[in-house]
N, C-alpha and C positions, 0 to 999 in steps of 0.2 A: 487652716491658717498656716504659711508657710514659716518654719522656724527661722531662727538668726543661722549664717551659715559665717564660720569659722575660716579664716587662711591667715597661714607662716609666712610670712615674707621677709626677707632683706629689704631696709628702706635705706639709702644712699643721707648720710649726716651732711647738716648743712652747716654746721658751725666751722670756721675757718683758724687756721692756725698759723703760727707766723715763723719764715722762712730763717734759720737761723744762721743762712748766709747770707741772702741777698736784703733780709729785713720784710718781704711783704708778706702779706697776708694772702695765703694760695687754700683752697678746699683739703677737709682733713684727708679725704681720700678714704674714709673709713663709712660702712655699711651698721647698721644694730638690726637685731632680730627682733621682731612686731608680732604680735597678732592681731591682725585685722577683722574686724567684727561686721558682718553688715546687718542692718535691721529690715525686717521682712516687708518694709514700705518701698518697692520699686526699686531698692536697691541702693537709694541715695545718703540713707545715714549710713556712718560705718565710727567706729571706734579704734584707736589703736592703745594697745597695751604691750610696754616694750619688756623683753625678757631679758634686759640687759644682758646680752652677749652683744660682742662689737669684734667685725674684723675684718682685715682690711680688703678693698676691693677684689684684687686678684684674688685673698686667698674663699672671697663668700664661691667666684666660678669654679674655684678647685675640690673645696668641701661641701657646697650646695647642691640641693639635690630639690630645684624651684619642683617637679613634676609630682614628688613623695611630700615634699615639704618636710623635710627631714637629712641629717645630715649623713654622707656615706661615711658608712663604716670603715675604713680605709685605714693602714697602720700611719700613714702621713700625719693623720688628725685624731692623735691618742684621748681626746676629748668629745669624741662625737658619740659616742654610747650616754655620755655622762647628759649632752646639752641636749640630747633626743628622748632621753627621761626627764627634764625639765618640760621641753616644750611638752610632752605626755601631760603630764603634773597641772602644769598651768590650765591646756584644755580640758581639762576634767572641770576646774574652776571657772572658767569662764564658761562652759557650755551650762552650767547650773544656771544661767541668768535668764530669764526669758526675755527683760526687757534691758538693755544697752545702758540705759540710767541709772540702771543699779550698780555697772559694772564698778569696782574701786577706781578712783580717779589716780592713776600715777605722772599725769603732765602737770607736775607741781616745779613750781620753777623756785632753783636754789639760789639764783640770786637775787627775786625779788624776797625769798623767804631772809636771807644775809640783812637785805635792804630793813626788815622788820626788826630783825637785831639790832642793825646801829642806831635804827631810829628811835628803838626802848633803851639804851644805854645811858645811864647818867654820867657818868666820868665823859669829861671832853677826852684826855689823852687815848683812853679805849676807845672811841668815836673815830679820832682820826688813824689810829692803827688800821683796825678794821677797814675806816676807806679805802686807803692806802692800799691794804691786802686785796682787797676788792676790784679795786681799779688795775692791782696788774695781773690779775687771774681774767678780766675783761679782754685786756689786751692780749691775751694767750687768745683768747675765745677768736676775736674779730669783734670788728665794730656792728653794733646794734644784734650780736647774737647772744641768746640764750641761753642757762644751762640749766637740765632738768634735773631733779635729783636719779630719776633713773637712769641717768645719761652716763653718771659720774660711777665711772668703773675701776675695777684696778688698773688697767690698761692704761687709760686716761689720766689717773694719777701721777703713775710713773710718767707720762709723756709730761704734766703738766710740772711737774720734779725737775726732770731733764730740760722744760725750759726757762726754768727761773735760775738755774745753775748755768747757762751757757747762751741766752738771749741776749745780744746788748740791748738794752732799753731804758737811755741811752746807753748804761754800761751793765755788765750783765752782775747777779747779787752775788754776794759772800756765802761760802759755803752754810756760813752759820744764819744768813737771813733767809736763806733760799728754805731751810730746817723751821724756823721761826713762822714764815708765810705758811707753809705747809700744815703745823701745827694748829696756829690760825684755825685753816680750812676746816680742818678734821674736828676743831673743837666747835664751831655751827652745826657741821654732822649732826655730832652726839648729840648737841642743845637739841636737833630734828627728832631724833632715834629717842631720847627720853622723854621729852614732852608728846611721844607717839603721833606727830605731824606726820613721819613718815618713818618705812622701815626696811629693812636690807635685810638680805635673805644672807649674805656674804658682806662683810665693812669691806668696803673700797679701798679702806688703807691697807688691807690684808697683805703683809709681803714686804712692802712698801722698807728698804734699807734707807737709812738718814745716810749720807756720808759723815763721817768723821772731819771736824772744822780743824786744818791744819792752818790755819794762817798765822804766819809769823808776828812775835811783838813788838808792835814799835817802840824801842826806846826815847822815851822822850827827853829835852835838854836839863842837864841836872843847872841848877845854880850853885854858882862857886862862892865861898866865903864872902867876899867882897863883896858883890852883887847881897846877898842876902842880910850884911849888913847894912847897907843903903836903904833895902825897904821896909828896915826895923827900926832904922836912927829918925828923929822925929828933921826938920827941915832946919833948925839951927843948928846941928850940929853936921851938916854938911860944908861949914867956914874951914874944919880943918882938912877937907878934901882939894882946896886951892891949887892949882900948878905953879911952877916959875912966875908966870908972865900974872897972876893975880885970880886966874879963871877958874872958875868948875870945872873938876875933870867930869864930874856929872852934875851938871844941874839943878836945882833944885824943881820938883814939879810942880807946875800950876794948883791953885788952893781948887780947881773944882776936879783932879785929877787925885790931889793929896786924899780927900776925901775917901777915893775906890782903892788908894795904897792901905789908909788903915782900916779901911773894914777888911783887906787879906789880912790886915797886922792881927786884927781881932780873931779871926778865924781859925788863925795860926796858935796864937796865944790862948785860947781857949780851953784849947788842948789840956791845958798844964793849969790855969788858973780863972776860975772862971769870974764873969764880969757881963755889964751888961751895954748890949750898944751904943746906948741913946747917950747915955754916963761918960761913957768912952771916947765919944768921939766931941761931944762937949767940953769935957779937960783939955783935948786940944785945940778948943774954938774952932770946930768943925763944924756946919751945922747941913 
């Protein structure tokens, strides 16, 4: 009976990434490292199991070595002793299998597993974060592509980092959202990693620098005496604010407008004495 027979290959990624000048969505241009499994039936089943290494086109013909299956030793690529003892590693474990079925399944997809998340979440406001998060880690991906969890590398991280900090989509995020998104991600991860759905030999975020959120505070408009005694004095006592000519220098506000004046009055006043709404705005024939 002939055994399953084993090959390393570079497989060219299909997921697409989006241009962060021109705005489209172009091929990432980037290769991962497989083992290809085939089953002794004519050749036709085969399995792949990714060794999460990922790199990019040029550099798989510079370091690749398709004829060894294995990567040259070369001082260019201070990492190939290291990822030629993994691919070792790994076939040792996969040649253990006799039949393909058995192999551990690693095409588990992180964003249908996301999808499983928000849909067991009670809190709406979690719900839609999570969307939110979701839909623009999509829009990094390209439209209708997938992302595996073994797909998700450090590499990839950091690429997926760099473009939530400098994407416009429509406009590109705050140092401190682009941190918040990221955290997000990482925190599905571990939901994966602890409930042992899935597991990492290396955490993806491994390295992974947040930038430091320098953005300036906005000062917002202070209110001046006057003003904030207007929206303290109840509406009769705006007769001694008259001009020359007879008029309001301010207005008095409409009764369904006075309303949303004194629940700030309450809010404000609460502070110092408390009291209760419904009481509150009754005394003033509020209702």
């Amino acid at each position: 009976m002939a055994e399953t027979r084993h090959k390393v290959v570079f497989i060219k990624d299909h997921y697409k990434v989006k241009d962060p000048v021109s705005g489209e969505f172009k091929p990432a241009e980037t290769s991962t490292l497989y083992i290809r499994s085939y089953q002794p039936k004519g050749e036709t089943q085969h399995k792949k199991i990714s060794l999460e290494i990922r790199l990019k086109n040029n550099d798989v013909k510079s370091f690749w070595d398709s004829s060894r299956q294995r990567f040259k030793d070369i001082k260019k690529n201070p990492n190939a002793q290291e990822w030629n003892d993994k691919i070792e590693s790994e076939l040792k474990k996969v040649v253990s299998y006799k039949d393909l079925t058995n192999v551990p399944q690693k095409r588990k997809s992180f964003l249908k597993y996301w999808d499983s998340i928000i849909d067991t979440t009670t809190n709406h406001g979690t719900r839609i974060k999570h969307d939110g998060v979701k839909k623009k880690l999509q829009k990094y991906l390209g439209v209708g592509i997938d992302l595996y969890f073994s797909e998700i590398t450090p590499e990839l991280v950091r690429s997926i980092y760099h473009n939530f900090k400098t994407a416009k989509n429509p406009k590109r995020l705050k140092i401190s959202t682009a941190n918040h998104y990221m955290n997000m991600i990482h925190g599905v991860i571990n939901t994966a990693v602890e409930s042992r759905y899935y597991n990492y030999d290396i955490d993806p975020f491994i390295g992974l620098k947040y930038d430091k959120a320098e953005e300036p505070i906005l000062e917002g408009k202070v209110i001046d005496s006057r003003s904030m005694r207007h929206l303290l004095n109840d509406r009769m006592q705006y007769e001694s604010e008259r001009n020359a000519d007879g008029e309001y220098s301010i207005k008095p506000l409409p009764k369904y407008l006075e309303k949303y004046r004194l629940a700030w009055v309450y809010q404000f006043l609460c502070n110092k004495f408390p009291c209760n709404i419904e009481v509150f705005l009754r005394t003033r024939h509020i209702t």
